[in-house]
C-alpha positions as CSV (number, residue, x, y, z in Angstrom):
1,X,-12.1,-34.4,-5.0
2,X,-10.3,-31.4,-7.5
3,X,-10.4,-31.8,-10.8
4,X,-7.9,-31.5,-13.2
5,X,-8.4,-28.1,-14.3
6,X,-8.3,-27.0,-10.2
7,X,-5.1,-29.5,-10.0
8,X,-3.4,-27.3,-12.5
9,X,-4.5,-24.2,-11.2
10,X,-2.8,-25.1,-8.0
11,X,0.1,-26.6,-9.2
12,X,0.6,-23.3,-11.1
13,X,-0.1,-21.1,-8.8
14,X,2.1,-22.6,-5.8
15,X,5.0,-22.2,-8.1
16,X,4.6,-18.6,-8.2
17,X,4.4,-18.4,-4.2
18,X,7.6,-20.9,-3.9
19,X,9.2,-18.4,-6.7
20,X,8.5,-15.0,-4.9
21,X,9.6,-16.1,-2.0
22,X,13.4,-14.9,-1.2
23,X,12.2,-11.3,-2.6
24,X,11.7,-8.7,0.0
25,X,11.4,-5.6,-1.9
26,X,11.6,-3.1,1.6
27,X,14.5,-5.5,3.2
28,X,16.6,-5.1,0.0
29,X,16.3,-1.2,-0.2
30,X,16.8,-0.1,3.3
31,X,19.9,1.4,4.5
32,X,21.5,0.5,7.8
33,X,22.0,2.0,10.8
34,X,25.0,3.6,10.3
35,X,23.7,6.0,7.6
36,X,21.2,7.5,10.1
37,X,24.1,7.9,12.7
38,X,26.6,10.0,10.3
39,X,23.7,11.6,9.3
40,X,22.7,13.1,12.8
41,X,26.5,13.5,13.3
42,X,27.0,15.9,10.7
43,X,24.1,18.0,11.7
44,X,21.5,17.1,8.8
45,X,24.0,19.2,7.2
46,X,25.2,16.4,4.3
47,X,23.8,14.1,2.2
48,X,23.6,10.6,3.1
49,X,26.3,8.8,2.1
50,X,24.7,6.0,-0.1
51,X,26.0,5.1,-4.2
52,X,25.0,2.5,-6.1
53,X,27.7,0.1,-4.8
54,X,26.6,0.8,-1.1
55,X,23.7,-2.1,-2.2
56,X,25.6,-4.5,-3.2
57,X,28.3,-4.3,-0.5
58,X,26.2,-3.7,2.3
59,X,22.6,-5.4,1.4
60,X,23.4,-8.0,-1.1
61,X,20.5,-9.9,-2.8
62,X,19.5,-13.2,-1.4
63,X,19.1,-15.0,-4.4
64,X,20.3,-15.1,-8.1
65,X,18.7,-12.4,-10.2
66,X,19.2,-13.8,-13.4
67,X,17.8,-17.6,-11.9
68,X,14.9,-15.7,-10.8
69,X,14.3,-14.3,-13.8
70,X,14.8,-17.6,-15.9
71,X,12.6,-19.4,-12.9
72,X,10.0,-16.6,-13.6
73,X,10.2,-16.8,-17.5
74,X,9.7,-20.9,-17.1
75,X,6.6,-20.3,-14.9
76,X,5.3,-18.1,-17.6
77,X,5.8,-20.6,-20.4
78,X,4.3,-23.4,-18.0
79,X,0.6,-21.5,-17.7
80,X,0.7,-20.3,-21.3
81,X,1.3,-24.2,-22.0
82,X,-1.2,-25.9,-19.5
83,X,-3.9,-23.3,-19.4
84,X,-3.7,-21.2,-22.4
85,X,-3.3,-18.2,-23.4
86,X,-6.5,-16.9,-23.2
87,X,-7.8,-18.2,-19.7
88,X,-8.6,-15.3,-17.2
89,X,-7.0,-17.1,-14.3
90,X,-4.0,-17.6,-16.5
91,X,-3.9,-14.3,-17.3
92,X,-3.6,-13.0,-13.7
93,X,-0.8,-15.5,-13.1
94,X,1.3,-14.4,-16.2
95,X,1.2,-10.8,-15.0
96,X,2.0,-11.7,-11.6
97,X,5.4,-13.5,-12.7
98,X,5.8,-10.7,-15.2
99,X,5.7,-7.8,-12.5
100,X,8.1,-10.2,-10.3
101,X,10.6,-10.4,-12.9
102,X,10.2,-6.4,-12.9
103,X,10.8,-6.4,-9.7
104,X,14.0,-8.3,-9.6
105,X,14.9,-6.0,-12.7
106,X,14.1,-3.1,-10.0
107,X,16.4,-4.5,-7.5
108,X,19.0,-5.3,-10.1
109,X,19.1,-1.5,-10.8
110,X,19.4,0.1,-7.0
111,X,21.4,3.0,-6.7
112,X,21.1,3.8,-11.0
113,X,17.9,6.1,-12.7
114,X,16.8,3.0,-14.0
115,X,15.7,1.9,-10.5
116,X,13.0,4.6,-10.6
117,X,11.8,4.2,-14.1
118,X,10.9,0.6,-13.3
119,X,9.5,1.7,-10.2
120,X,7.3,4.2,-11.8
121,X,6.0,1.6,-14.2
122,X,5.2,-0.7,-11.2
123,X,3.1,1.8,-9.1
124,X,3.4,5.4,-11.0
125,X,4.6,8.9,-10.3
126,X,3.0,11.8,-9.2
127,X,1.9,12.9,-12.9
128,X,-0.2,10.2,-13.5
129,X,-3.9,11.3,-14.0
130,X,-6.9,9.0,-13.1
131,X,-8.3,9.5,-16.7
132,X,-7.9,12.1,-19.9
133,X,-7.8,15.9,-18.7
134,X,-8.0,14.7,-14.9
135,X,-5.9,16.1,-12.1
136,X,-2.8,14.4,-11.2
137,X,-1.8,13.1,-7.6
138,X,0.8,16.3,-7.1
139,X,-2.5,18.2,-7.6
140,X,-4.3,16.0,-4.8
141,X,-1.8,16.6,-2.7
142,X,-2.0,20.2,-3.4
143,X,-5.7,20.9,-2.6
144,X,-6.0,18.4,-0.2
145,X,-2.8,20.3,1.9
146,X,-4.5,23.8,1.1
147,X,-7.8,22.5,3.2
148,X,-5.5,20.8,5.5
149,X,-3.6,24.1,6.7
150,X,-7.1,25.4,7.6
151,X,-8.2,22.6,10.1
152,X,-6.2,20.5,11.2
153,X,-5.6,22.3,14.4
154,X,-9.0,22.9,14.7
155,X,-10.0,19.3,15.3
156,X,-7.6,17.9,17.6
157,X,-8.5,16.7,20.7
158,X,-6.8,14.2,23.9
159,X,-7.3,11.6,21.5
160,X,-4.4,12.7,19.1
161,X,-2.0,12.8,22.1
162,X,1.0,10.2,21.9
163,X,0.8,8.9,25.6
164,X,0.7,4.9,24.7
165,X,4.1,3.4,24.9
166,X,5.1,0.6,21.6
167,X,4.5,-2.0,24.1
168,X,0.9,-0.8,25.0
169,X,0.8,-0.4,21.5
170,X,1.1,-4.0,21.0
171,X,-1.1,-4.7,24.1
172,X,-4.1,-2.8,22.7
173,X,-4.0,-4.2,19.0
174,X,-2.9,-7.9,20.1
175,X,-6.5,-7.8,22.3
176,X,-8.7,-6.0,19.6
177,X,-7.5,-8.1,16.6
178,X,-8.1,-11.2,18.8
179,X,-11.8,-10.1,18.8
180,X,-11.5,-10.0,15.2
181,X,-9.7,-13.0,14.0
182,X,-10.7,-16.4,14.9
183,X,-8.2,-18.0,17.4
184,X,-6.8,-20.4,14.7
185,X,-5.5,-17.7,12.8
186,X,-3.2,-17.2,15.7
187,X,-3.0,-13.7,14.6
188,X,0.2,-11.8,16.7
189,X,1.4,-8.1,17.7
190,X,4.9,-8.0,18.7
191,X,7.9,-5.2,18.7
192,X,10.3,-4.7,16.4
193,X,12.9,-2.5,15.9
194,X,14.2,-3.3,12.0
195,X,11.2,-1.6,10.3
196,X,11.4,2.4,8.7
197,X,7.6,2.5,9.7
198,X,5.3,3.2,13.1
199,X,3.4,-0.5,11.9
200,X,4.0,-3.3,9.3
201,X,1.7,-6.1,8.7
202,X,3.2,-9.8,7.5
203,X,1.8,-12.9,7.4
204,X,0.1,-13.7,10.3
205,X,1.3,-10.8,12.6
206,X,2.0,-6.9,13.0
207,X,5.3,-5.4,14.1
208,X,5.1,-2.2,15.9
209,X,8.1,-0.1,16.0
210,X,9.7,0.1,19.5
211,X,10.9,2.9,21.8
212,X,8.1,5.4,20.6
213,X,4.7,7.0,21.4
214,X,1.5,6.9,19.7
215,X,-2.1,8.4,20.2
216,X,-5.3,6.7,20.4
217,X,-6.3,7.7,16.7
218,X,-2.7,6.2,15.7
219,X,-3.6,2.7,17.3
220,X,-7.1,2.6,15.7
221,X,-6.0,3.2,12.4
222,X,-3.3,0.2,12.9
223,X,-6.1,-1.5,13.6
224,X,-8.5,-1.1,10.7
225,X,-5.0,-0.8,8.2
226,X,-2.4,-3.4,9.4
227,X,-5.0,-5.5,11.2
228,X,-8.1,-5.7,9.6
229,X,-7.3,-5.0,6.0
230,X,-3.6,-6.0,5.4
231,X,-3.8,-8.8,7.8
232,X,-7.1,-9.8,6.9
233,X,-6.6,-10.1,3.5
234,X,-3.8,-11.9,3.3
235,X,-5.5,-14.6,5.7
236,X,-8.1,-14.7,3.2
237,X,-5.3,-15.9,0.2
238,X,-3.7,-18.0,2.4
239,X,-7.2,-19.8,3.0
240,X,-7.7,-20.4,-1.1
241,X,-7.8,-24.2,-1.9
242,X,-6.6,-23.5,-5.5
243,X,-5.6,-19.9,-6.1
244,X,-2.7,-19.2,-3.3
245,X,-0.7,-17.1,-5.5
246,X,-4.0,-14.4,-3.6
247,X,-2.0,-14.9,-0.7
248,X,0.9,-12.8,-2.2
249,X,1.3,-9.5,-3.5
250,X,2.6,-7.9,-6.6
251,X,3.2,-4.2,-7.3
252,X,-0.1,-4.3,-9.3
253,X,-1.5,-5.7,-5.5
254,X,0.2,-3.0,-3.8
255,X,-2.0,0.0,-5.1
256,X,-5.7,-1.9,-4.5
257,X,-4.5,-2.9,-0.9
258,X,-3.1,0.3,0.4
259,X,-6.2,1.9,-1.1
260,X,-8.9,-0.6,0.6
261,X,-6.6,0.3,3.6
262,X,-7.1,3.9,3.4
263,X,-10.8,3.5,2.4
264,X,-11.3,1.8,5.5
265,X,-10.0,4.4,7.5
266,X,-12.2,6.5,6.0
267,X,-15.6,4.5,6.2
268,X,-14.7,3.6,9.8
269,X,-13.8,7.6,11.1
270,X,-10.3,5.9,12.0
271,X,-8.5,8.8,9.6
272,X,-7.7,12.0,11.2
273,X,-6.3,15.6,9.6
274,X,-2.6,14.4,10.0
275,X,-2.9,11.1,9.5
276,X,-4.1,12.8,5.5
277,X,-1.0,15.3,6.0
278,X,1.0,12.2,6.0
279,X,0.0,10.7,3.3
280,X,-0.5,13.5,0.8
281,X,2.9,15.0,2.3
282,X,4.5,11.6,0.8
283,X,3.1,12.7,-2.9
284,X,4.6,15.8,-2.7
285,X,7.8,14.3,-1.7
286,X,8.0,11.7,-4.2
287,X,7.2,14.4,-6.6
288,X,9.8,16.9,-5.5
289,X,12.4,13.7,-6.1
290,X,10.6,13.4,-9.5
291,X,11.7,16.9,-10.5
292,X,15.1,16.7,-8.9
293,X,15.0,17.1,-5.4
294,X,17.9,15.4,-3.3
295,X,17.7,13.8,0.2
296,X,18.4,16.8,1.9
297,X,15.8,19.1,0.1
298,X,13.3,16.6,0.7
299,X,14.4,16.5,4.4
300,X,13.6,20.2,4.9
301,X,10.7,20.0,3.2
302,X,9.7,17.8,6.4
303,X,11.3,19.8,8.1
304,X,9.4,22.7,7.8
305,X,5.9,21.2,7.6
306,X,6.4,20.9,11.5
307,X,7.8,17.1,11.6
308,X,11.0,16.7,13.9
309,X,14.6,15.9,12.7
310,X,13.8,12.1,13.4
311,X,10.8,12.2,11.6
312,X,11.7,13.8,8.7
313,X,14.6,11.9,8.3
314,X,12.7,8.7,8.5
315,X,10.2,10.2,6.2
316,X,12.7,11.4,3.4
317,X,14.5,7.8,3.7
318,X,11.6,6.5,2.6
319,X,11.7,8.6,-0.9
320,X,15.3,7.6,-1.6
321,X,15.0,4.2,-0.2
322,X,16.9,1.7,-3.5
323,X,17.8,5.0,-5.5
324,X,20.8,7.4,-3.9
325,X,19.9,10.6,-2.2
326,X,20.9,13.3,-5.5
327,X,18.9,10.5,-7.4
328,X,15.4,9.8,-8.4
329,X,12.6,8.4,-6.1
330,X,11.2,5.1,-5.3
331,X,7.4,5.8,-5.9
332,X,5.3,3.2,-3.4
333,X,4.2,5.6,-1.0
334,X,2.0,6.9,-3.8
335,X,-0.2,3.7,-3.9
336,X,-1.7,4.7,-0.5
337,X,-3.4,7.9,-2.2
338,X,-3.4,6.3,-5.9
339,X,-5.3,3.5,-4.5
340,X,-7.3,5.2,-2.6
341,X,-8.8,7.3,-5.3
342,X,-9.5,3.9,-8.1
343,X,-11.5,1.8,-5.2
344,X,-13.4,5.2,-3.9
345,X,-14.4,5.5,-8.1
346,X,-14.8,1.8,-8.5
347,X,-17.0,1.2,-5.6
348,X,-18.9,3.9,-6.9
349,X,-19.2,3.0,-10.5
350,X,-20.1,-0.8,-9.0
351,X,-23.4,0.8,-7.2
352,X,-24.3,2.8,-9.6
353,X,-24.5,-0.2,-12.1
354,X,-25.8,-2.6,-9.6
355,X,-23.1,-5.0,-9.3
356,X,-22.3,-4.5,-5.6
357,X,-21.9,-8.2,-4.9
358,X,-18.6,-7.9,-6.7
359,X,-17.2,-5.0,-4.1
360,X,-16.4,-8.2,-1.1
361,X,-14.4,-9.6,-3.8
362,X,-11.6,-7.1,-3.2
363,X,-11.2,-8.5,-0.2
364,X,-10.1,-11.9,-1.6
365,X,-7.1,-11.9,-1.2
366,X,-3.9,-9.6,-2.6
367,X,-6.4,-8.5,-5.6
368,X,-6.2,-6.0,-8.1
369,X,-8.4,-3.8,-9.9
370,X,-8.7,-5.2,-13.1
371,X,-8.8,-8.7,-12.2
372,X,-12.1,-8.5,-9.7
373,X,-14.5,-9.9,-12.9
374,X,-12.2,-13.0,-12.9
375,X,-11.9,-13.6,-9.6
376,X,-16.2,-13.2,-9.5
377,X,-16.2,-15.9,-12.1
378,X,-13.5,-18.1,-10.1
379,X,-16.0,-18.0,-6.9
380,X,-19.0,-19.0,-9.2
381,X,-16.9,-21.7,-10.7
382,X,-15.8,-22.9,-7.3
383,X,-12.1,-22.5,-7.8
384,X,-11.8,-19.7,-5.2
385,X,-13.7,-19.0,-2.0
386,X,-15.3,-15.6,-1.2
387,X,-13.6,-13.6,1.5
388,X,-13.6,-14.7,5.2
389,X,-12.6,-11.4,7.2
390,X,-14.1,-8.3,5.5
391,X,-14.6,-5.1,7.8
392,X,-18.2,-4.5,8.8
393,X,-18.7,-1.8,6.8
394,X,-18.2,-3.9,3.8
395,X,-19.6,-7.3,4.8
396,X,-23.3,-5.5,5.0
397,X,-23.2,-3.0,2.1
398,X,-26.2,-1.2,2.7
399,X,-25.1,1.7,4.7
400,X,-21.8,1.7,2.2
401,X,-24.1,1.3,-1.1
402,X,-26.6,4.6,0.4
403,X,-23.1,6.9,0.9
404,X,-22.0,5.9,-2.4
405,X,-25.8,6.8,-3.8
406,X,-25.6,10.5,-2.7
407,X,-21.5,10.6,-3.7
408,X,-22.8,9.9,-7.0
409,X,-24.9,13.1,-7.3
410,X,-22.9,15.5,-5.1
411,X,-20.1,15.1,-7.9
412,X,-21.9,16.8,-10.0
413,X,-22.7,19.8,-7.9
414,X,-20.7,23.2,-8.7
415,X,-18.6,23.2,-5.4
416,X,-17.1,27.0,-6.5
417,X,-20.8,28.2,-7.1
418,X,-21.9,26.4,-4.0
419,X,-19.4,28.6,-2.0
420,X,-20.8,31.8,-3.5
421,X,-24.3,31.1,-2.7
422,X,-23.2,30.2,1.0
423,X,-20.9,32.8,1.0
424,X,-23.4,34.7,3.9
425,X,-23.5,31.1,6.1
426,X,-19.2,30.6,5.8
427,X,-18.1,34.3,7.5
């Protein structure tokens, strides 16, 4: 039988999930078909023709801002008054309806510079640094392109050839992923053709974009990303018996999943040279927008790193996506990289100060960062359940824990000197 306190917690926290639900953040920013077409029809040649009152008149909001906000503000003033304002679980919930009302502030502001300076405060530019005198994520994408250039021709092989059709696609994943998840789960792979990217993970399924081609190293990584992480996790929120607002994910979410995501990749071999290219391609883009950039700059910029018209246009729509194309960027695709980097240093940090029990705790649920002691306590208490689908690598952390062992003294090695005292081995 809960207890009051759980009862509360609950109560609370299925508000929150009741009051996010009419925002979709990517289905209020995208731009219609119509834009692509007269895009292509003048030759890549003009600016898309997007202003700040394209938004409204074309992708109007699906709720009442300001009722949002109030509904937010009340939800706020309802934890503050029945848990206090000092509980850890309280906390969590506060910022979560506080980031939502940003978020309807966000989408209040398409199409004006104000869309981007909220957008940088939900998941950060390219300038941020991971601590005091650090390198930025321009400068990642910098070195990380520089190594790039040098081998990413060198490694491919049959299995970077896009020969498997969308539906094939779908096929593959819907038969790995039914391996994975239990049957109840009811976890599905269909086609779709109204999202911007190759694979999108919802609730209990993952579209695929029809009418295109991918390689075996493409579906594998939908697997471990969409499938195992993104689907996984939100499975494991939607299977709290108290905290469900885990089942959803704010902006401060956003960053810790697409960096468990990309972490995976990495721990399972799924990530390949251009699969990184991508990614760090997408810092370098935001950050060109960040500087001044407009669509079509950023659309050569694609351009000329070997993507096709299609591609690149796809790609640059991404960057603009809720702003206008002479205006600033929207900055999500940074949280792949950005996220990547804090739960590569956290998970190292947690080894090194034996506290790796909390590491499966990331896998929760839409967690963040900074929450992970709270949500160890909330398991203890027995408020919230530890994580049901956790990729291998991280539901036996002893191979993980070894890496992260050497990782913590090959950091300090010189690589500069290294490369002079090799110099003889690397000709």
């Amino acid at each position: 039988m809960p207890t009051e306190y759980q009862k509360v917690i609950h109560e609370l926290s299925e508000q929150i999930v009741s009051a996010q639900k009419p925002i979709r953040v990517l289905d209020a920013l995208k731009w219609d078909a119509s834009i692509r077409t007269d895009f292509f029809n003048k030759k890549c040649k003009e600016n898309p023709a997007i202003d700040k009152d394209y938004y409204q008149a074309k992708n109007p909001l699906n709720f009442d801002p300001q009722k949002k906000l109030d509904e937010f503000n009340e939800i706020e003033r309802n934890i503050r008054r029945k848990l206090g304002q000092y509980s850890g679980v309280g906390s969590i919930m506060q910022r979560m309806c506080h980031e939502y009302s940003s978020v309807v502030e966000m989408l209040m502001a398409r199409g004006t510079p104000r869309f981007t300076d909220i957008s940088q405060e939900l998941y950060g530019s390219s300038e941020d640094a991971f601590h005091i005198g650090a390198p930025t994520l321009k400068d990642l994408a910098s070195t990380v392109a520089l190594t790039l250039s040098k081998i990413t021709n060198l490694v491919k092989t049959e299995a970077d050839e896009e020969i498997y059709t969308s539906e094939e696609t779908v096929k593959a994943l819907q038969e790995r992923l039914g391996s994975y998840f239990d049957d109840k789960d009811n976890v599905r792979v269909e086609l779709s053709d109204g999202i911007l990217a190759d694979a999108s993970a919802g609730a209990d399924r993952i579209k695929i974009h029809a009418g295109l081609t991918f390689s075996a190293r493409e579906i594998r990584v939908f697997e471990v990303h969409e499938g195992w992480v993104h689907l996984g996790t939100t499975l494991n929120g939607l299977a709290q018996p108290y905290c469900t607002f885990l089942s959803k994910g704010p902006p401060s979410s956003t960053v810790t999943q697409e960096g468990l995501a990309i972490i995976t990749e990495i721990f399972t071999f799924a990530s390949y040279p251009a699969r990184l290219q991508r990614l760090t391609n997408r810092i370098t883009a935001v950050s060109m927008a960040e500087e001044g950039a407009n669509f079509l700059e950023v659309f050569h910029f694609y351009r000329e790193s070997g993507f096709s018209e299609e591609e690149s246009y796809q790609a640059t729509t991404r960057v603009f996506r809720g702003s206008v194309p002479n205006g600033r960027p929207f900055t999500k695709d940074l949280s792949y990289s950005k996220g990547f980097i804090l739960i590569y240093n956290y998970i190292r940090l947690a080894v090194q100060r034996g506290l790796v029990h909390q590491i499966p705790i990331l896998f929760m649920g839409k967690t963040t960062l900074e929450d992970i002691h709270v949500l160890a306590d909330l398991v203890e208490e027995g408020i919230a359940i530890a994580p049901k689908y956790m990729p291998p690598q991280f539901r036996d952390l002893a191979a993980l824990s070894a890496w992260m062992c050497y990782s913590l003294f090959l950091n300090k090695l010189d690589l500069g000197q290294l490369a002079m005292d090799f110099k003889s081995m690397l000709v």
